[in-house]
C-alpha positions in Angstrom: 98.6 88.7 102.3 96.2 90.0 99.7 94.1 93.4 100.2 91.4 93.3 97.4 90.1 96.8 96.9 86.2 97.3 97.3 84.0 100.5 96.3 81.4 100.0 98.8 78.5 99.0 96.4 75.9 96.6 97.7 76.6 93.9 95.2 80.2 93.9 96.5 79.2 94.1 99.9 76.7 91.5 99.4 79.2 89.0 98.2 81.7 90.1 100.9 79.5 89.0 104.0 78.1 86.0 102.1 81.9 84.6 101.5 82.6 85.6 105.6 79.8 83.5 106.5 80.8 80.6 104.7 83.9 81.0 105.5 85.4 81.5 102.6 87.5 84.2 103.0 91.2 82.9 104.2 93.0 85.0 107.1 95.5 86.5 104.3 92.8 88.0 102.6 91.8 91.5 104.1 89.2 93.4 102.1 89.5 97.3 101.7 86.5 99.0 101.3 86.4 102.5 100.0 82.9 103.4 102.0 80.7 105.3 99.0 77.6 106.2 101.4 75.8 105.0 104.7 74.6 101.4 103.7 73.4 98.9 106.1 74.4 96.2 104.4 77.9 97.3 105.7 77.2 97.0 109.2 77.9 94.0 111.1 75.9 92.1 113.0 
């Protein structure tokens, strides 16, 4: 398993959801995000 750690900034969380949706993202990989404010970009839909 791999746990890449995250600040929370919207670039990052950008590129997060965009590899989820394509699928990218293996089961062994869990991000860890360190949440720096209230952003909706980290909410899922």
């Amino acid at each position: 398993m791999y746990f890449p750690y995250f600040r929370g900034r919207q670039y990052e969380l950008i590129a997060l959801r965009e590899l989820a949706q394509k699928k990218l993202i293996g089961s062994l990989i869990i991000p860890v995000v360190e949440p720096v404010k209230n952003s909706s970009t980290l909410k899922v839909h």
